[in-house]
KOLVEXRO-733554 format. One record per residue (C-alpha): chain; x negated, y negated, z negated. Coordinates in steps of 0.2 Angstrom, whole numbers, plus 2048, in hexadecimal, padded with zeros to 3 digits. Example, Ala and Ser with C-alpha at 12.3 -4.5 7.8 and 13.67 -1.06 7.14 Angstrom:
// residues 2
   cadena     u     v     w
        A   7C2   816   7D9
        A   7BC   805   7DC
END
This chain:
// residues 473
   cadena     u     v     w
        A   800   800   800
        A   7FA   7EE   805
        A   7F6   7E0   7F6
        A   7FA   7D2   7F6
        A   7F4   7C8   806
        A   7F1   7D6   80F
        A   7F6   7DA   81F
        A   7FE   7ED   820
        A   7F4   7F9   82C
        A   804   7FB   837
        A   80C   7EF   83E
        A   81E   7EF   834
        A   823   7E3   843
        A   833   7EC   84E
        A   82F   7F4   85D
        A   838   7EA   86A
        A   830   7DA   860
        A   820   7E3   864
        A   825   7E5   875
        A   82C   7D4   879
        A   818   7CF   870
        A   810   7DA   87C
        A   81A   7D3   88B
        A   818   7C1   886
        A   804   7C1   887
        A   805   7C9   896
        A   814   7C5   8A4
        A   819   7B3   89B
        A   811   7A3   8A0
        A   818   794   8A2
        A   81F   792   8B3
        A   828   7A2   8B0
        A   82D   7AF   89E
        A   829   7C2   8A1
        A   83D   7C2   8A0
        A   840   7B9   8AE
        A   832   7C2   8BA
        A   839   7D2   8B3
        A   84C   7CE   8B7
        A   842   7CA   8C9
        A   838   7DC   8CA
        A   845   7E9   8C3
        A   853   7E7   8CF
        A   844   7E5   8DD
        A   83E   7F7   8D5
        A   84F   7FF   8D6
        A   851   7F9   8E6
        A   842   800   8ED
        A   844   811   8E2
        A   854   816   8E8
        A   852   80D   8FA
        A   845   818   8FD
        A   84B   828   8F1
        A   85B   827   900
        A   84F   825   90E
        A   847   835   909
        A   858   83E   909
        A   85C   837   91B
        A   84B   83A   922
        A   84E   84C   91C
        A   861   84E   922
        A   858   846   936
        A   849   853   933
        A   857   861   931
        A   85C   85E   944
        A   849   864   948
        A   838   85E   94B
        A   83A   853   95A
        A   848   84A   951
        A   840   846   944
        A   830   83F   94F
        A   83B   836   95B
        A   844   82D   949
        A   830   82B   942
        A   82B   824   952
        A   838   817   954
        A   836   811   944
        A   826   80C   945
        A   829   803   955
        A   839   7FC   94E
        A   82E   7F5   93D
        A   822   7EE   948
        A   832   7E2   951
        A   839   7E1   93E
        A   82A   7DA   938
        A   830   7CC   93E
        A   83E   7C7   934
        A   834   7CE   925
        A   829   7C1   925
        A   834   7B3   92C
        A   83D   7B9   91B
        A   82E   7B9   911
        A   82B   7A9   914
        A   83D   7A5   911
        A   83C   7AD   8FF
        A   82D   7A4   8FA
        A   834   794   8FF
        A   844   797   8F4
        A   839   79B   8E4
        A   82F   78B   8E7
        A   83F   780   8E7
        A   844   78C   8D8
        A   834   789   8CF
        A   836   775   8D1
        A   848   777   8CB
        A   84F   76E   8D7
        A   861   775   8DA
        A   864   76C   8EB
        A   855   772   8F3
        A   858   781   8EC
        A   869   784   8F5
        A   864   77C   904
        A   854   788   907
        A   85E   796   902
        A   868   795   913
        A   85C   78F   91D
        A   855   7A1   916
        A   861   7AA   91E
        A   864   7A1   92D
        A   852   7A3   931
        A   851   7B4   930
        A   863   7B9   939
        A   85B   7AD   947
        A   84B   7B9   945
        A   858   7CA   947
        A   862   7C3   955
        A   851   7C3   95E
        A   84A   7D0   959
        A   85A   7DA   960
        A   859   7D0   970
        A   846   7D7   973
        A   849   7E8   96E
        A   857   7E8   97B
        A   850   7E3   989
        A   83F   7EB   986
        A   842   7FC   97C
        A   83F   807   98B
        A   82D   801   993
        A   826   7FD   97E
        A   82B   812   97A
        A   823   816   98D
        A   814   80B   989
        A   811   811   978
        A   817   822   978
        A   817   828   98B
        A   80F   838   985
        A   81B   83E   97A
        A   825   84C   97F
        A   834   848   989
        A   842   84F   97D
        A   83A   843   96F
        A   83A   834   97B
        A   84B   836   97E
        A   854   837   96E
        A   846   828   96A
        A   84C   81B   977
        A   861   820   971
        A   85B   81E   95E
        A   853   80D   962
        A   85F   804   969
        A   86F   80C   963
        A   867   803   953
        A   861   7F3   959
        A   872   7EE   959
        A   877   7EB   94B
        A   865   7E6   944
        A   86C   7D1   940
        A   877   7D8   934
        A   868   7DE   92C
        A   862   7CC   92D
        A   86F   7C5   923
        A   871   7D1   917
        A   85D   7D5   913
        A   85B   7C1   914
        A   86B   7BE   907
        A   863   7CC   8FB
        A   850   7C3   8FA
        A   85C   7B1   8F5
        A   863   7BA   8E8
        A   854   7C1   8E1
        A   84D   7AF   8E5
        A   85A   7A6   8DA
        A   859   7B3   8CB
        A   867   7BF   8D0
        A   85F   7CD   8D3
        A   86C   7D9   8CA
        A   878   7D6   8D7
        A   86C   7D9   8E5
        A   868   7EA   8DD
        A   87D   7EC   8D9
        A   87D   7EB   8EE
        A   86E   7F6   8F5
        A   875   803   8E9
        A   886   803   8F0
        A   87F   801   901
        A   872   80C   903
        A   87E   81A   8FA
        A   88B   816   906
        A   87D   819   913
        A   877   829   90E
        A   88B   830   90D
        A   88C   82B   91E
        A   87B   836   925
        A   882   843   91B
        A   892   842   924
        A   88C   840   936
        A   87D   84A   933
        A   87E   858   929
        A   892   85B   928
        A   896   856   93C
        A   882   859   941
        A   882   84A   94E
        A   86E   849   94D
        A   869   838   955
        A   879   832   95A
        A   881   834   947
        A   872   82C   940
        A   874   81C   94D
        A   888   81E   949
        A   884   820   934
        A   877   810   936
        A   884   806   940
        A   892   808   934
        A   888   807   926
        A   87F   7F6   92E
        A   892   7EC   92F
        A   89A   7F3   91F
        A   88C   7EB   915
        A   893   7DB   91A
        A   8A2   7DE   911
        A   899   7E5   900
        A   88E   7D9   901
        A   89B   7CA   902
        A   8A5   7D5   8F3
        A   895   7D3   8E6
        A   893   7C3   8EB
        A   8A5   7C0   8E6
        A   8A9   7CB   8D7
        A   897   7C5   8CF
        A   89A   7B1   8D1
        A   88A   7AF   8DB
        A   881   79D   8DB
        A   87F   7A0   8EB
        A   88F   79A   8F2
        A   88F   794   902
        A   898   78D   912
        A   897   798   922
        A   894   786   92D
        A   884   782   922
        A   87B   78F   92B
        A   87C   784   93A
        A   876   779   932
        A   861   778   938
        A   855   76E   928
        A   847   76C   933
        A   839   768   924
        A   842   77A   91B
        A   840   784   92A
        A   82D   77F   92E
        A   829   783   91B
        A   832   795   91D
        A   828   796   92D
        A   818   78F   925
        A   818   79E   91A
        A   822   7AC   923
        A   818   7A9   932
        A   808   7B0   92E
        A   811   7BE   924
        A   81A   7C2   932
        A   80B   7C2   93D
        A   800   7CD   930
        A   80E   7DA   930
        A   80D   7D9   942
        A   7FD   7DE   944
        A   7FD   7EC   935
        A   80F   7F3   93C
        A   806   7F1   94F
        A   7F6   7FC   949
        A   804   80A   942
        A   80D   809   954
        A   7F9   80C   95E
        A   7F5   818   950
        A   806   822   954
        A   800   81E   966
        A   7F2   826   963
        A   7FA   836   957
        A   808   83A   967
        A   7FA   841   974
        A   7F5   84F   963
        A   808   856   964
        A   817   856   95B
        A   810   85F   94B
        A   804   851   94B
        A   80F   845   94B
        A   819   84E   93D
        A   809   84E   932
        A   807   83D   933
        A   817   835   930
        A   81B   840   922
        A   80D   83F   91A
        A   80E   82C   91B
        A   81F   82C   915
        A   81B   836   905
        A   80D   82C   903
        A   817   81C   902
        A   824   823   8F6
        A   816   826   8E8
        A   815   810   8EE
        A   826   80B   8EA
        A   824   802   8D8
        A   816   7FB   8DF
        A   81D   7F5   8ED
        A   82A   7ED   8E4
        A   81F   7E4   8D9
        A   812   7DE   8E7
        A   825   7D8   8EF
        A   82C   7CD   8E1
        A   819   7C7   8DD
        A   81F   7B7   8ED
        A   82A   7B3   8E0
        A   822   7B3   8D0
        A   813   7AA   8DA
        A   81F   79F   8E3
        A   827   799   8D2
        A   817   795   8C8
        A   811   78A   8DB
        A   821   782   8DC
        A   81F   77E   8C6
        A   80C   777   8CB
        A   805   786   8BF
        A   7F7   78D   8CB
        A   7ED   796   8BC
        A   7FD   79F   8B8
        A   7FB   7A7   8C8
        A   7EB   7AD   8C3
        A   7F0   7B3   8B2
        A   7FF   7BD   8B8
        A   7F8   7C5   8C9
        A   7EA   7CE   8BD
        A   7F8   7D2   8B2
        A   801   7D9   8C1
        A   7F4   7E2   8C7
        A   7F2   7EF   8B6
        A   804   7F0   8B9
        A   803   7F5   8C9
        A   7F5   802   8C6
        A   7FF   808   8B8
        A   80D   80A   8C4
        A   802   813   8D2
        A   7F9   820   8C7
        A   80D   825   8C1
        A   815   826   8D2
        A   807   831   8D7
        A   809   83C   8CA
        A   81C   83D   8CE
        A   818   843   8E3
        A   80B   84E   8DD
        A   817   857   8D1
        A   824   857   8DD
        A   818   85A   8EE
        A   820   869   8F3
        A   832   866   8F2
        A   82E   857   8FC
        A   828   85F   90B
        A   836   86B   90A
        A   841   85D   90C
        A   839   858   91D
        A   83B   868   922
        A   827   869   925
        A   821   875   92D
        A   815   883   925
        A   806   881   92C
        A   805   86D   92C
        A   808   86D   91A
        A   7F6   86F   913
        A   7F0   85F   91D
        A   801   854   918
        A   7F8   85A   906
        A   7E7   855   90A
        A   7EB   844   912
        A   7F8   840   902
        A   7EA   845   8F6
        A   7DE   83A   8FE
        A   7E8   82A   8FE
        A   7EF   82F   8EB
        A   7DC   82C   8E7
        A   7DA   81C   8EF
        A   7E9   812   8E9
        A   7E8   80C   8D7
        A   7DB   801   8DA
        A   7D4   7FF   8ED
        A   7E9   7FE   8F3
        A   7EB   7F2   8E7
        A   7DE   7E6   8E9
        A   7E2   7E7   8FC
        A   7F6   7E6   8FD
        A   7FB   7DB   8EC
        A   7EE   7CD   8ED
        A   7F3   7C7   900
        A   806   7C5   8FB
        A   800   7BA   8EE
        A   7F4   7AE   8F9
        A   804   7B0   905
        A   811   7AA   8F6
        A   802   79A   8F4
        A   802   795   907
        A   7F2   79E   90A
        A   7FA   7A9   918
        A   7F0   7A7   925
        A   7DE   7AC   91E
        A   7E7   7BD   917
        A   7ED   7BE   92C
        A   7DC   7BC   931
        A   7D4   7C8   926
        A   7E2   7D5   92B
        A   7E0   7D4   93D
        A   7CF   7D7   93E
        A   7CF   7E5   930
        A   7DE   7EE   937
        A   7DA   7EE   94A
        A   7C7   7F2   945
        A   7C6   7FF   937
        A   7DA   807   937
        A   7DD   807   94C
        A   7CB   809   952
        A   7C5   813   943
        A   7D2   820   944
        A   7D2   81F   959
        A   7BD   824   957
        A   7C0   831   948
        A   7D3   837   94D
        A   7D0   838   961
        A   7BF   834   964
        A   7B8   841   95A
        A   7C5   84E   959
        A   7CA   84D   946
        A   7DD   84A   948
        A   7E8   843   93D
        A   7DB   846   92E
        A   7CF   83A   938
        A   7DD   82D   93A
        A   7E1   82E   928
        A   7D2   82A   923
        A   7D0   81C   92C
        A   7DE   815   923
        A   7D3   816   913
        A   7C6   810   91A
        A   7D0   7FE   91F
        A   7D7   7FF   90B
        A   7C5   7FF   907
        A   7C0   7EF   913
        A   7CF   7E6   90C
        A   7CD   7EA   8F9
        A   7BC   7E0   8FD
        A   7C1   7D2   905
        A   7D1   7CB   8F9
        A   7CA   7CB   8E8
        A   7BB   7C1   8EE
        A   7C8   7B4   8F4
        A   7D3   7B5   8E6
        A   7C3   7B0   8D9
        A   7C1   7A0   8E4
        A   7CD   792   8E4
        A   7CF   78E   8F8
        A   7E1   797   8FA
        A   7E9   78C   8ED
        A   7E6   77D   8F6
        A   7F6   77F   900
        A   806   777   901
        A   812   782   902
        A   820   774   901
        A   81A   763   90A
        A   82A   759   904
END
């Protein structure tokens, strides 16, 4: 027992005092409390869990139709990722824009910037939709000319049938990052659960109960694609949404809004390009080694990518918590909360891989892999499980956060020449040149993590990407 003025050997503090300590010293500055950053990355989380938990389920229900359907789905996505990339970062740009104007407090702004948000990136879409159109046919000859012809077909049905719909996507995708921007991010998660789970009862109908293949997936994303309109014009009704809104506002152009989205979504959407672009060569250079090959990759980079999702979602919703502290004029905050975030993240890295390694098996049972590609799926996963707590993170969080700061296009210029020189020429020398396959391409891919966890934590101990304006009003 402790005299008198001592301090006890355990703490007699409660636990969620201990917690909220903890949590305090570590997430809270004073642009922005670890509450508010937290009521920014859960629902972000959730989203990206169960988004990609569903994805899982329909790449497995398209995979049960057989191997060709399955490449034709993986190779159009890429190519279709490559043209969405677009509106990505046009809506990057748009999201960090918001969080400025939320970080000033200035609730006029605020409004305004959120639609200009959205109707920048429904612009974007409608584009986008335009190109895929009228080019869909030479880009899948050009690119994957070498594919076998059953694949090309059900590739060139799948990528327009889905085009179509794709502004939807805009306004919906565009509506969600507001929300998250603004601080209501439960009713962003409230929708992409109800709408990726009406999603995924629509495959299963079209897919596995009426076995439609291609055409039910393109009929399944359709539907799905137009009755998010309405659930998402229900949350935004039943939750009382700050974001209310007139539908003639979003005729209504803000030049000095818009060239501050595009300021910063711009060189987003351009790095994006050029990283989505070296997977649409790499798959380029993947078709000529056959369907199997094809298989190996895109599975192994899909399961790869699920042991990413908290991570992702923290790297996501890091534009705005850096666009919050800018727009409050707290640059050392950025500092103090991206090292902070980056323990996090390794943290959450070291247990998703733990969670696909336990799980490994079943997961290739639900692609339907076959037997003999299963060992090298392992190798390639093993490889990249190694790599990410620290060399993944230091080259995919720090860029969003110069991005978030207006430092865009030096993270743009650093990607280019890393991308097309290590990633698409390493893995053309070691997966083509020199007969290694999709081993020798995967490791290529590492090899570019390596470059990039070099380059951006040199930048980020200088001070030359804060001297932006992300705002110039």
């Amino acid at each position: 027992m402790a005299t008198l003025g001592e301090k006890p050997f355990f703490s007699r503090k409660p636990v969620g005092a201990r917690v909220d300590e903890f949590l305090t010293r570590h997430f809270t500055r004073p642009a922005i409390t670890w509450q508010q950053a937290f009521a920014i990355l859960l629902p972000l989380m959730a989203e990206h869990l169960f988004s990609n938990l569903f994805g899982l389920l329909n790449t497995a229900m398209i995979s049960a139709s057989g191997v060709t359907s399955l490449s034709a789905v993986s190779l159009v996505d890429t190519l279709n990722s490559f043209l969405y990339v677009l509106y990505t970062g046009i809506s990057t740009g748009a999201s960090v824009i918001v969080a400025n104007y939320r970080g000033r407090h200035d609730a006029e702004k605020l409004h305004e910037s959120s639609v200009q948000a959205v109707t920048s990136v429904t612009s974007f879409t409608i584009l986008t939709t335009m190109a895929i159109a009228l080019f869909n046919a030479p880009l899948l000859r050009l690119l994957f000319g070498a594919a076998e012809e059953e694949v090309m077909t059900k590739a060139r049905l799948y990528m327009l049938g889905t085009a179509l719909t794709l502004p939807i996507v805009g306004v919906t995708s565009s509506t969600c990052g507001v929300l998250r921007g603004i601080g209501e991010g439960k009713t962003s998660l409230g929708y992409t659960l109800v709408a990726t789970g009406k999603y995924v009862a629509l495959n299963v109908l079209f897919l596995r109960v009426l076995k439609l293949g291609i055409p039910g997936l393109i009929l399944s994303i359709s539907l799905s694609r137009v009755m998010d309109l309405g659930i998402l014009w229900l949350f935004l009704k039943r939750t009382h949404s700050k974001f209310i809104f007139r539908f003639r506002e979003f005729f209504r152009v803000n030049p000095a809004i818009v060239r501050s989205i595009l300021r910063v979504g711009l060189p987003c959407a351009a790095e994006s390009l050029f990283f989505t672009g070296g997977r649409v060569v790499t798959q380029a250079i993947i078709v000529p080694m056959g369907t199997y090959a094809i298989a190996t990759y895109n599975i192994s980079y899909s399961v790869m990518i699920l042991s990413q999702i908290l991570v992702s979602a923290v790297n996501t919703g890091m534009f705005t918590i850096t666009g919050i502290c800018i727009g409050s004029g707290r640059e050392q905050d950025v500092r103090e909360l991206t090292r902070s975030y980056f323990i996090l993240n390794t943290i959450l890295y070291t247990l998703g891989i733990g969670v696909i390694l336990l799980v490994f098996r079943g997961l290739v049972r639900f692609y339907h892999a076959p037997e003999e590609i299963i060992p090298t799926i392992f190798l390639c996963v093993m490889s990249s499980t190694i790599a990410q707590p620290v060399i993944h993170n230091f080259a995919f969080m720090l860029p969003n956060v110069f991005r978030a700061a207006g430092d865009g296009r030096f993270c743009t210029g650093a990607s280019l020449i890393v991308m097309w020189v290590f990633r698409v020429g390493g893995g053309w020398l070691l997966g083509a040149r020199l007969g290694m396959g999709v081993v020798g391409i995967w490791i290529a891919m590492l090899v570019d993590w390596v470059v990039r966890a070099c380059i951006f934590p040199v930048r980020m101990r200088g001070d030359r990407w804060l001297r932006h304006k992300v705002l110039k009003d």
